[in-house]
C-alpha positions as CSV (number, residue, x, y, z in Angstrom):
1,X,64.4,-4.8,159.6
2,X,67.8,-2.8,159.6
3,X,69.2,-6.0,158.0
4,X,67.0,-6.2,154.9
5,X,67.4,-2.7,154.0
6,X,71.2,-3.0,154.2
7,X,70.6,-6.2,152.0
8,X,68.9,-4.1,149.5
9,X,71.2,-1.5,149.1
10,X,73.9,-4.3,148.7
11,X,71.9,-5.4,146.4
12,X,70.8,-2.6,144.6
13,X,74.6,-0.9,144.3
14,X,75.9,-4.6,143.1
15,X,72.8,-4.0,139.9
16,X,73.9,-0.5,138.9
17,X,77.5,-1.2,138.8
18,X,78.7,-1.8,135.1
19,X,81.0,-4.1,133.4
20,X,84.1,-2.7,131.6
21,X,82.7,-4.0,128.4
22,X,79.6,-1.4,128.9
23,X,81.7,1.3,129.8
24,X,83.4,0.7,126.8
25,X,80.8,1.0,124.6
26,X,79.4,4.4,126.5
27,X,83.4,5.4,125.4
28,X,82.6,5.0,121.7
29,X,79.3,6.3,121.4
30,X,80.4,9.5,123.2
31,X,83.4,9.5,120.9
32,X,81.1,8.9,117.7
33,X,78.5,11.5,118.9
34,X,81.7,14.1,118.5
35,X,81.2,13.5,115.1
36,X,78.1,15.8,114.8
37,X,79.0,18.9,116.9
38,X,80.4,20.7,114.1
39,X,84.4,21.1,114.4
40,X,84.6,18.6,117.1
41,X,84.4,15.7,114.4
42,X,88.3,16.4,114.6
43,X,88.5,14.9,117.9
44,X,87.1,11.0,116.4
45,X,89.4,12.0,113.9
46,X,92.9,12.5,115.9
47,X,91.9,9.8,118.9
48,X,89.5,7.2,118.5
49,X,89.9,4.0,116.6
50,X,89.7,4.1,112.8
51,X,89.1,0.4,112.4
52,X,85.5,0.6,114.7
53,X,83.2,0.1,112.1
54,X,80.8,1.9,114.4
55,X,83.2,5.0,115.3
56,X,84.0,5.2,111.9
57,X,80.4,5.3,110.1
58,X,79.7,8.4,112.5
59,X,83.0,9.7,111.6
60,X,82.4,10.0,107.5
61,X,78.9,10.8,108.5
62,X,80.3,14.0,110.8
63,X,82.6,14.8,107.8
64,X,79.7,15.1,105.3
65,X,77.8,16.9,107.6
66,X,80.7,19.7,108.5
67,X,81.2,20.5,104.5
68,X,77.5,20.7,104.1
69,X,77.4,22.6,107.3
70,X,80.3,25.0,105.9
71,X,78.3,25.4,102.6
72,X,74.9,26.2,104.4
73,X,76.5,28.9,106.0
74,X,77.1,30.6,102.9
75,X,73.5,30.2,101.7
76,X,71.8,30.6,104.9
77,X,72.6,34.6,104.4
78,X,69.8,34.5,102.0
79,X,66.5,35.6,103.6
80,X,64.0,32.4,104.3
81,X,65.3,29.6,102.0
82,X,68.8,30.3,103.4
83,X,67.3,29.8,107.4
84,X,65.3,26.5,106.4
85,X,68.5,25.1,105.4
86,X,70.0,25.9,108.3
87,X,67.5,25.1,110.4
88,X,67.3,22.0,109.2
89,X,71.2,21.3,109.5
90,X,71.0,21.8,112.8
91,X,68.4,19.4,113.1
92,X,69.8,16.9,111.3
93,X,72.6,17.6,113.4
94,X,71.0,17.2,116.8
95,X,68.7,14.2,115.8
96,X,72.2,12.1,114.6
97,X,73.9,13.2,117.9
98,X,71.1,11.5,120.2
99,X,71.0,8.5,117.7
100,X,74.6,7.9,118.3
101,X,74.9,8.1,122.0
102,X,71.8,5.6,121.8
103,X,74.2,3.5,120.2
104,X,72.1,3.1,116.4
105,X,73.6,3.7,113.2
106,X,71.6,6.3,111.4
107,X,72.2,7.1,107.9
108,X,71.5,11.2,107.2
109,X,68.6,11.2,104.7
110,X,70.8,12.7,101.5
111,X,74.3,13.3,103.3
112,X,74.8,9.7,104.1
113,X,74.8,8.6,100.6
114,X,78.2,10.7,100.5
115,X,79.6,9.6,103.5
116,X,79.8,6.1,102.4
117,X,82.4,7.4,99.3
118,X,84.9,9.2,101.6
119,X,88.1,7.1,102.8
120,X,89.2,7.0,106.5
């Protein structure tokens, strides 16, 4: 009996281990999910790889969303109107930062359209 649970654990510690090309890829979406955490999309920008088509469609996306961000701010002084805009920028936020470290490509309803103009 001692020998088959001492297989299993073999076995089951050989099934979580990951290749490198997995870790790699946890890497970039971590990277890309920088993007969407406000000021932090400088960090993509300064050290990650400009030519990953997928680190770079989060990046432009994180851009967009920091200027509209910046620009909510301003309006989000005014009562009601001004805190559904924020609110939802902050959800649109969160929702692209767990769609990026689950390794999709979301385009942001509206901001994405943008995103695809700017030049990296």
């Amino acid at each position: 009996m001692q020998i088959m649970s001492e297989e299993k654990v073999t076995n089951n510690s050989a099934q979580t281990k990951k290749n490198p090309v997995e870790i790699l890829l946890d890497e970039k979406r971590v990277l890309a999910s920088l993007s969407y955490l406000g000021v932090l999309f400088l960090v993509p920008l300064l050290f990650a790889n400009k030519k990953d088509s997928f680190i770079s469609f989060h990046l432009r996306q994180g851009i967009v969303l920091f200027v509209a961000d910046v620009i909510v701010s301003f309006i989000a002084w005014i009562p009601i109107v001004g805190w559904l805009f924020a609110m939802l920028m902050i959800v649109l936020s969160l929702a692209a930062f767990v769609q990026t470290l689950l390794g999709k490509k979301w385009q942001l309803p509206i901001i994405g359209s943008y995103a695809k103009k700017i030049k990296i």
